[in-house]
C-alpha positions in Angstrom: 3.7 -13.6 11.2 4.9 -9.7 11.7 4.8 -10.3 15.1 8.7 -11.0 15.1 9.0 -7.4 14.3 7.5 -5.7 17.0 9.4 -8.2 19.3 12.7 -6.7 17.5 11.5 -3.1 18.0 10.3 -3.8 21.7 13.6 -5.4 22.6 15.7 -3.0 20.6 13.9 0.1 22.4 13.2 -0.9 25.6 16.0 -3.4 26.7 18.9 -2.0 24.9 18.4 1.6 24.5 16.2 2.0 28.0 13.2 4.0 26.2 9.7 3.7 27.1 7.5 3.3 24.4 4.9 5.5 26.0 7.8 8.4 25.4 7.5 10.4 21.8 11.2 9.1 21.0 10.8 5.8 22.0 7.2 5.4 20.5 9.1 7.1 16.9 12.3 4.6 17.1 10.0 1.4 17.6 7.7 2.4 14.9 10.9 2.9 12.7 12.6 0.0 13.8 9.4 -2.1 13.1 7.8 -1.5 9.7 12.1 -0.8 8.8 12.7 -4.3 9.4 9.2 -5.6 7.9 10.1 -3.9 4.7 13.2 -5.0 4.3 12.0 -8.8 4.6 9.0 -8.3 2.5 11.2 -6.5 -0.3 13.7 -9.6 0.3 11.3 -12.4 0.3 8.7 -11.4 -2.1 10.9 -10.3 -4.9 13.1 -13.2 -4.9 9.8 -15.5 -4.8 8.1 -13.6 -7.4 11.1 -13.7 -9.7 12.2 -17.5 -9.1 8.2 -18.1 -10.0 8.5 -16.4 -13.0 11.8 -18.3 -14.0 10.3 -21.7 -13.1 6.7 -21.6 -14.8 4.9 -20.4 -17.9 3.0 -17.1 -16.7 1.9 -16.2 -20.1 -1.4 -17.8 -19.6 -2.3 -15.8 -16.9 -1.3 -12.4 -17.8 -3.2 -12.9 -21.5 -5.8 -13.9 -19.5 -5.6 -10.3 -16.7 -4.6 -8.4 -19.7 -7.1 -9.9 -22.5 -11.3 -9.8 -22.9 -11.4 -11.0 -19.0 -9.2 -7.8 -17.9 -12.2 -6.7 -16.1 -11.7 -9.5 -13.6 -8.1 -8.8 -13.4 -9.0 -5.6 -11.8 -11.0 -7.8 -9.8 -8.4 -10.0 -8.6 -6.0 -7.5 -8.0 -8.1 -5.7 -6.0 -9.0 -9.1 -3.9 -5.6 -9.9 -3.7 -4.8 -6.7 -2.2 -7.8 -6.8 0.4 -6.6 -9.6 2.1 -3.2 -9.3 2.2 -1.8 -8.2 5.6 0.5 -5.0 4.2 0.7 -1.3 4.6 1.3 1.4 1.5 5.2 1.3 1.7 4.8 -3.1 1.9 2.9 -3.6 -0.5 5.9 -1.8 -2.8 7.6 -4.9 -2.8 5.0 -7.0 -4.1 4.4 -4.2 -6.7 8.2 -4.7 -8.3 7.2 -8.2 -8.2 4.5 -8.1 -10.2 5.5 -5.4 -12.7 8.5 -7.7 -13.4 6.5 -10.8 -13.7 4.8 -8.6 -16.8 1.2 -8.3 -15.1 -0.5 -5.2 -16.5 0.2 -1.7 -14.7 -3.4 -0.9 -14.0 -3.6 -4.7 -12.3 -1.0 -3.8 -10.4 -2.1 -0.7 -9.4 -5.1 -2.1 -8.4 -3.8 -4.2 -5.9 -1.5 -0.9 -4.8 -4.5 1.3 -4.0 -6.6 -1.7 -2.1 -3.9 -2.9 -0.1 -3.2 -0.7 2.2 -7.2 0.4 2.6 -8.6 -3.1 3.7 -7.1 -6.3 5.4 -8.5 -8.7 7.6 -7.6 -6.9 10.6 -8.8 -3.8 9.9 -12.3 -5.4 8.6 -12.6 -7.4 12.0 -12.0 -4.1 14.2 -13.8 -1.9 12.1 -17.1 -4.4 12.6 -17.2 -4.5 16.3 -16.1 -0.6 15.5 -19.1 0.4 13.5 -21.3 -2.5 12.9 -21.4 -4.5 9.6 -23.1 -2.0 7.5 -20.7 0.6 7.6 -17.9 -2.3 7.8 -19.5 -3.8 4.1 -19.9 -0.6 2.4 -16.0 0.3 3.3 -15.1 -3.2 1.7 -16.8 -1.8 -1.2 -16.0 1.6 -1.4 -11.9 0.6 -1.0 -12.3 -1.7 -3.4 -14.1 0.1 -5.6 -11.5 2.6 -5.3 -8.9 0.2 -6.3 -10.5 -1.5 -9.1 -11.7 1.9 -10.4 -7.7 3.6 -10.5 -6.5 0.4 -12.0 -9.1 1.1 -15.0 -8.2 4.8 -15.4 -4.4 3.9 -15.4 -4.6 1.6 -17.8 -6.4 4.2 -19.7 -4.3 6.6 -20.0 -1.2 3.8 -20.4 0.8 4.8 -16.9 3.5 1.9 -18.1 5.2 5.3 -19.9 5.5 7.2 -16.9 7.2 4.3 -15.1 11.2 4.6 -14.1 13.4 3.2 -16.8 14.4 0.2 -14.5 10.8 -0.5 -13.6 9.6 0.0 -17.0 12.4 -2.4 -18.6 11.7 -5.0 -15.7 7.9 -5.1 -17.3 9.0 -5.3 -20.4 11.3 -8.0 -19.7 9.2 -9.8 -18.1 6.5 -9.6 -20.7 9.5 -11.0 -23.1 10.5 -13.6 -20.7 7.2 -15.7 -20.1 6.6 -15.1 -24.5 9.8 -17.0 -24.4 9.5 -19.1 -22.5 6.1 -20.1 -23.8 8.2 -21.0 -26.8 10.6 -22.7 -25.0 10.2 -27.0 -23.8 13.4 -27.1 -21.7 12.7 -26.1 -18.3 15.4 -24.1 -16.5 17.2 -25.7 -14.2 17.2 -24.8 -10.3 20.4 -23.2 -10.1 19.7 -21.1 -13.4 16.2 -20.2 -11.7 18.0 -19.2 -8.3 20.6 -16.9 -10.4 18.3 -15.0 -12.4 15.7 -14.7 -9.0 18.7 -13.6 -7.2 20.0 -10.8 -10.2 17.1 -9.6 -10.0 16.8 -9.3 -6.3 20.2 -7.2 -6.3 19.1 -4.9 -8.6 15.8 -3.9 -7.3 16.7 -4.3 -3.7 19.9 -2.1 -4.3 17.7 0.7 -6.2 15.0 1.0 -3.2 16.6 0.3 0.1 18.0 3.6 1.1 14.5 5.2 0.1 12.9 2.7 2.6 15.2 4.5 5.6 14.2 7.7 4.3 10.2 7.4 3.7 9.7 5.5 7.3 12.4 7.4 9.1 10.0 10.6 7.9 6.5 8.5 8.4 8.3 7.4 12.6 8.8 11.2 13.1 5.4 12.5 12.4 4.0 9.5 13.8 5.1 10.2 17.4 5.5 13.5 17.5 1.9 15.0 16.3 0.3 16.4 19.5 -3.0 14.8 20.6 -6.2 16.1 20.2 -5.1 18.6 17.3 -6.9 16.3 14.7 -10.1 16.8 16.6 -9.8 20.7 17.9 -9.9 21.9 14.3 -12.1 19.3 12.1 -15.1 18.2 14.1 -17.6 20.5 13.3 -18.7 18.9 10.0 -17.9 21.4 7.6 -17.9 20.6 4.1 -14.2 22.0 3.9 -13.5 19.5 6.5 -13.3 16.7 4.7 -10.6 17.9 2.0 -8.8 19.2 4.9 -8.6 15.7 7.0 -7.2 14.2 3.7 -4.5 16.8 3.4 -3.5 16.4 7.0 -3.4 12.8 6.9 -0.9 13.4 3.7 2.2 14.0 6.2 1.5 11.1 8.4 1.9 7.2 8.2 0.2 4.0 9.5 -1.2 0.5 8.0 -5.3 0.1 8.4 -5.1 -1.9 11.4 -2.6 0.8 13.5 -5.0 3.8 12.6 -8.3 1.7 13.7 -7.5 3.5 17.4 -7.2 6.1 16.1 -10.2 6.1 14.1 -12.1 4.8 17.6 -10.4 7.7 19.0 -11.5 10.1 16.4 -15.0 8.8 16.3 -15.6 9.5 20.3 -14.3 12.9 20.0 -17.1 13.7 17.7 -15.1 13.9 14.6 -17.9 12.7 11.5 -17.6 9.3 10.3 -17.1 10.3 6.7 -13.9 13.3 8.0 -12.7 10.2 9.9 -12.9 7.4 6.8 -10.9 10.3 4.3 -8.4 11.3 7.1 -7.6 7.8 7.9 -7.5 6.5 4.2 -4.9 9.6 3.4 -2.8 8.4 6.3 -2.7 4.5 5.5 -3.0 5.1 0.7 -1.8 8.6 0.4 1.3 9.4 3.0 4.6 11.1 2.5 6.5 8.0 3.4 4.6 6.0 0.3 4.9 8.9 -2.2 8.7 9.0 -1.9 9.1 5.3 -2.0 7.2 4.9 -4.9 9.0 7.8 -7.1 11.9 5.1 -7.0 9.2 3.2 -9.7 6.9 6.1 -11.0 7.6 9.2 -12.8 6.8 12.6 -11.5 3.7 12.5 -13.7 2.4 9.5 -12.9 3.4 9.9 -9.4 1.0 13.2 -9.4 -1.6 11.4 -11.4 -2.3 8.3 -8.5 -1.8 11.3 -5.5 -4.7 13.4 -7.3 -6.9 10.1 -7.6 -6.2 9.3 -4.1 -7.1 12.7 -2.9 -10.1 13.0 -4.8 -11.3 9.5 -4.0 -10.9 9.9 -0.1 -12.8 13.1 -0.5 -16.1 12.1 -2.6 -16.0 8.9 0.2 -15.4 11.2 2.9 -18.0 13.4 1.5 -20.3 10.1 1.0 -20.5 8.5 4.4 -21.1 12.1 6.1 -24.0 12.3 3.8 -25.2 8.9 4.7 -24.4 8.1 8.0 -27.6 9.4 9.4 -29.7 6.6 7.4 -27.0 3.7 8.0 
């Protein structure tokens, strides 16, 4: 389906500007031009879908059901949701808006933020021929894990405050909306359905698109211009500071789960530890600069520091983990 993209990218970069993608400038404009142009349909398409859903069926059913005595399998779900979707941290945004304005429950939500990016199909398939199916299963686990586990704590501690006002009235609206609805035996027509999916299109679409240039035109730099080798010269020794330190340097950078599987390959045969690898690799695809300062468009500086501390400490106990037991798996 994203394959479109990379055609764009490849034509834009090689036939029209003359770069070589084997260049640092040309490799950093197609990556740009790529997950630029993904976003920007996801963020189009998803939100308008999510939104004329929610105007053309009762969805109060469902989120009593994710936010009532069966939350625990809400987590769940959003979690699974998020596993086999196909998007990186800064595409799974736009399903994120959609959700929070279709009134599903923050720590749902946020569950299907964390897992998304960590695990998709991909990623699962080259990670087994990578590492062999045990390691492959327990990652499934652990990043899910992860995800279901971040959702709980959120909920906890009710992140819904620390949302932006525009993301926080979109929930509640949407919360009031489907309780109206509920209420409500005339069905909206199609052309009031389209209007209210495409108000709310405009508005979240006009609040986040210039933060989309900005957090991949920063990810597109660092991606193509990080020397090689570097990762590997300083972290492959083993050291038990090594692990916090490959999640901190994978903070600056920026790929989905299936672009950093080569370089996890690559990682792997320079003798890098499969546990330094797994929380180096996890910080690039859940934890990057590029995410972070798309997602303060939604969060509060509060919460935003609250899910990059649980990130971080997450990557680190798995990175930890698997160096521990990789010599019995």
């Amino acid at each position: 389906m994203f394959e479109i993209f990379t055609d764009l990218a490849t034509w834009l970069v090689v036939d029209i500007f003359g770069l070589s993608r084997t260049t640092k400038l040309g490799d950093a404009l197609h990556f740009f031009i790529e997950d630029t142009t993904k976003i920007f349909f996801l963020l189009l398409i998803m939100i308008y879908a999510i939104a004329l859903l929610r105007a053309s069926m009762n969805v109060e059913g469902i989120r009593d059901y994710l936010a009532g005595k069966h939350s625990g399998v809400g987590y769940l779900l959003g979690s699974s949701f998020g596993a086999i979707t196909p998007f990186c941290s800064c595409s799974s945004i736009p399903v994120f808006l959609g959700f929070t304005s279709a009134g599903i429950p923050v720590g749902i939500t946020m569950s299907f933020l964390i897992t998304s990016p960590l695990i998709n199909e991909v990623a699962v398939l080259l990670l087994l021929s990578l590492l062999g199916w045990k390691f492959t299963l327990l990652y499934i686990v652990v990043g899910m894990s992860v995800g279901i586990l971040g959702g709980i704590f959120l909920d906890a501690i009710k992140a819904e405050r620390w949302l932006q006002s525009f993301a926080a009235k979109a929930l509640e609206r949407g919360q009031n909306t489907v309780r109206v609805k509920a209420k409500q035996s005339a069905i909206l027509s199609l052309k009031q359905r389209h209007t209210f999916a495409k108000e709310e299109l405009s508005e979240i679409f006009g609040r986040v698109w210039k933060w989309v240039i900005v957090g991949v035109g920063l990810g597109s730099a660092l991606h193509g211009f990080v020397p090689d080798g570097w990762i590997q010269a300083h972290l492959g020794d083993g050291q038990w500071w090594s692990v916090p330190s490959a999640v901190l340097l994978g903070i600056p950078l920026y790929s989905n789960a299936t672009g950093v599987i080569p370089v996890m390959e690559s990682l792997l045969k320079q003798g890098l530890p499969i546990g330094t690898t797994l929380a180096f690799c996890m910080s690039t695809v859940a934890a990057s600069f590029p995410e972070f300062i798309l997602l303060k468009q939604v969060m509060q500086w509060r919460l935003l520091a609250i899910l990059f501390i649980l990130l971080l400490s997450a990557f680190t106990l798995i990175g930890w983990t698997f160096n521990f037991l990789s010599p019995f798996i």
